[in-house]
N, C-alpha and C positions, 0 to 999 in steps of 0.2 A: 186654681184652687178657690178663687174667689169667682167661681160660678163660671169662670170659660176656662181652657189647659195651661199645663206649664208654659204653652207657650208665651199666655199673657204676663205669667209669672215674672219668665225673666226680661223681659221687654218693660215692663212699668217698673220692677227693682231700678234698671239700668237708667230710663228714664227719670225715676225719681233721683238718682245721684248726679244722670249729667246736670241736672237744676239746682241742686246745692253749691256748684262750683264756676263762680264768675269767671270771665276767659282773662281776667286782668292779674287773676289769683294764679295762673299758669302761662304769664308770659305772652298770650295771645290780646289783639286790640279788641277793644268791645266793640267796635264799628257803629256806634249811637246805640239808639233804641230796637230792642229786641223783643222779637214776637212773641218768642218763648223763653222764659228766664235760665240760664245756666249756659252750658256748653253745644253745641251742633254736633249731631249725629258723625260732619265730617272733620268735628275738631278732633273728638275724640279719636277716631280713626288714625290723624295724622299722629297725633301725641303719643298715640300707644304701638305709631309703626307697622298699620297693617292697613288695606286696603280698605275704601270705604264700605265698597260692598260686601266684603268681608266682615266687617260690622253690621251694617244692618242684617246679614243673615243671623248673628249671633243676636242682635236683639229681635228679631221674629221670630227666634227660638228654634232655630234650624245649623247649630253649632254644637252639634252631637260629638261632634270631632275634634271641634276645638282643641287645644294644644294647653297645657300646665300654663306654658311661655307668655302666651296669648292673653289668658286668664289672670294672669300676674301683672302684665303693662297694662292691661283696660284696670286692673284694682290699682295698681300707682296711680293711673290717672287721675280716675273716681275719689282719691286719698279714702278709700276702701278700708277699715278696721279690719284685723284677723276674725271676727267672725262675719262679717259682711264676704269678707274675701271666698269663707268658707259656704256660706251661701250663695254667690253667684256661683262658684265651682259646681254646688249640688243640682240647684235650679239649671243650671246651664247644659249639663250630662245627665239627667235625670235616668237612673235604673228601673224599668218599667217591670213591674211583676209580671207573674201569669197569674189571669183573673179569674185561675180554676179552682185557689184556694182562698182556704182564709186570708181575714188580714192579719192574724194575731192576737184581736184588740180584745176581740168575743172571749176568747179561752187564755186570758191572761191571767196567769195562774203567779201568786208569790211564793217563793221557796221555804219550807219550814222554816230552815235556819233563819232565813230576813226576818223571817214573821217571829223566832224568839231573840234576835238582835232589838228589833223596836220592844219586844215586853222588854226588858233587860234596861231598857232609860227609862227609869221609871221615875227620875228628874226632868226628865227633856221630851216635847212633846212632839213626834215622828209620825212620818204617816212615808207611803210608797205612793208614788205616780208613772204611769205607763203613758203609751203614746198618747196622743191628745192632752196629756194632763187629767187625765184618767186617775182616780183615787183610789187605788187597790185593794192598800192594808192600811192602819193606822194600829197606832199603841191605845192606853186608856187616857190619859192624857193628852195626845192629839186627839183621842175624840171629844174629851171634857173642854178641850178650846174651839175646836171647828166643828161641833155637832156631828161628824159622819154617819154615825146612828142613827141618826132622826132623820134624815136625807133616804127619801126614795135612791133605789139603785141609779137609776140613769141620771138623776140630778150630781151623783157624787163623781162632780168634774167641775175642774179649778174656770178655765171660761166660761162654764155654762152658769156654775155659783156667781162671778164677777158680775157679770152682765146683766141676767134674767132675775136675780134674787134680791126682790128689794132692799132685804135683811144688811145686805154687802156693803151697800154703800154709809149705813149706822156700825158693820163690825169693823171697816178698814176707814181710818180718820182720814188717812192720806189716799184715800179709792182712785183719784184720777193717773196717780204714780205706781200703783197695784194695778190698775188694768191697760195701763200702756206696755207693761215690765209683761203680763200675762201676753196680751199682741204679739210683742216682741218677739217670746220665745214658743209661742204658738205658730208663727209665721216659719220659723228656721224648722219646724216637725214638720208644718206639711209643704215645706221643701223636699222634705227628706222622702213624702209618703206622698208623691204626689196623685195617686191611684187609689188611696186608702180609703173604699168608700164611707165609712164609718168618719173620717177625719174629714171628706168633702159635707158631708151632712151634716155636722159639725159646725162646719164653718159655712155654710151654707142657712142652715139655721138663726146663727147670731147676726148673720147679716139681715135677715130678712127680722127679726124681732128687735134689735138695738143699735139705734142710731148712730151709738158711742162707738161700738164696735166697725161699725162700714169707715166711720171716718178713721179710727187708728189702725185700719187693715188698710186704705187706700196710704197712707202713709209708706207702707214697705218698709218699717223698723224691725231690723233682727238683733240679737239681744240673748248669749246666753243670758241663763239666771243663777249663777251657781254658790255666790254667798252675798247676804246684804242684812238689811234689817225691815223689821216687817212689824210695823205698830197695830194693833188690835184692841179693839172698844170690847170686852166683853160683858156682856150684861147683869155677870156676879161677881168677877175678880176685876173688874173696872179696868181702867188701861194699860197695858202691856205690851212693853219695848222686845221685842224678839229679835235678836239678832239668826241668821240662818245659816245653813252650810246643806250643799246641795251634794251629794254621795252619791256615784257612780254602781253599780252592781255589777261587777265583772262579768257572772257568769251569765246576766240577760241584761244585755246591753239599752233594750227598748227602756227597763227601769232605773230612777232613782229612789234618792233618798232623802225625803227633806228633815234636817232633826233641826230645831229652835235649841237654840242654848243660849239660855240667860245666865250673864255674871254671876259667880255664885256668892249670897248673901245680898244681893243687888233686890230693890225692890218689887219688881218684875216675879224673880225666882221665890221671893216671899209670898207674894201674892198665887203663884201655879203652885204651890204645896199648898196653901190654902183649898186649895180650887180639887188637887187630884183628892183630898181628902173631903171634899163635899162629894164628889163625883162618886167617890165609892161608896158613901154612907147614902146615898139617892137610891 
């Protein structure tokens, strides 16, 4: 996805974990100085009980077979987080479409009813994202905070805003924490879409125009996003603590739901009534 196949996918993930883990932290002698920092292809191999060369086919990306069992000892090893776990599982068996049809992205359509759940918070500023982080739908309020309105169609995309928009780095105070978090769970989509030509162009894209971006993709950080707090500079309602919660859409699984919700009475919430009330009298 980063400009060569999944194969390279899960072979640098893999690689970047055997390097986090010194062989001292698992029991094994460091033997001095080491070529390359972390664990050997053949440590991990013994640790997780399977044959060396049975690993290296899995990090060349040819462990289409692999085993749940398999998968589970190599994440013990790696001390692998449940979502780390759940992205070597996807990268590692990647479900390859037929590339007769769509990807989806084009005719990603939001459901009335979503589209009058977001009017309905008309305290809380919501917006929908599809694959990529793709900006859908918003309420009037998610747009009086993140402009989606003024946004060209193709610009309204959460890494494409981070990175290429100068604006990003004056709206988010803490930017360098905002576009690690975007990486993150940008990386675990196009795990999931490893084919999607629209998410390789995508990312394809940010690589070739933002420096920020190559180095926190070479990283291989995954990272649900699904509640946190998210601070915003905005240039009429001035600074605002957003706390987040990330909503699932049952019946299209490709979307979420991001609604902010500030304490109520809390300064933050004083300031976005201020704000939907400028927004509508504009």
């Amino acid at each position: 996805m980063d400009g060569d196949s999944t194969t390279s996918d899960v072979g640098a993930f893999l690689r970047s974990r055997r390097a986090r883990i010194r062989p001292e932290e698992v029991g094994l002698p460091s033997h001095g100085r080491r070529r390359v920092p972390g664990l050997r292809r053949e440590e991990v191999a013994q640790l997780a009980g399977v044959s060396v060369d049975y690993y290296i086919r899995l990090e060349q990306g040819r462990g289409q077979s692999v085993s749940d069992a398999v998968l589970d000892s190599v994440a013990r090893v790696l001390r692998l987080d449940e979502t780390e776990s759940a992205y070597l599982r996807t990268v590692a068996r990647p479900r390859r479409r037929r590339r007769s049809g769509s990807t989806g992205r084009a005719t990603a359509r939001v459901r009335p009813g979503v589209r009058l759940l977001l009017d309905g918070m008309e305290r809380m500023p919501a917006f929908v994202l599809g694959r990529g982080m793709d900006v859908l739908a918003w309420n009037a309020l998610g747009d009086a905070v993140a402009g989606f309105n003024r946004m060209a169609p193709a610009d309204r995309n959460i890494p494409r805003h981070v990175f290429l928009d100068p604006a990003a780095r004056e709206l988010y105070p803490e930017w360098a924490a905002v576009a690690a978090q975007t990486v993150a769970h940008l990386r675990i989509d196009a795990g999931r879409h490893p084919d999607d030509p629209a998410l390789c162009a995508l990312v394809g894209e940010l690589s070739l125009k933002s420096e920020d971006f190559r180095r926190l993709w070479a990283d291989h950080q995954v990272k649900e996003c699904m509640y946190g707090v998210k601070r915003v500079r905005h240039p009429v309602a001035g600074l605002l603590t957003l706390p987040f919660e990330t909503l699932s859409v049952p019946a299209d699984p490709e979307q979420t739901i991001v609604v902010y919700t500030p304490e109520p009475g809390s300064e933050t919430a004083e300031r976005l009534a201020l704000l939907g009330s400028w927004a509508s009298a504009v």
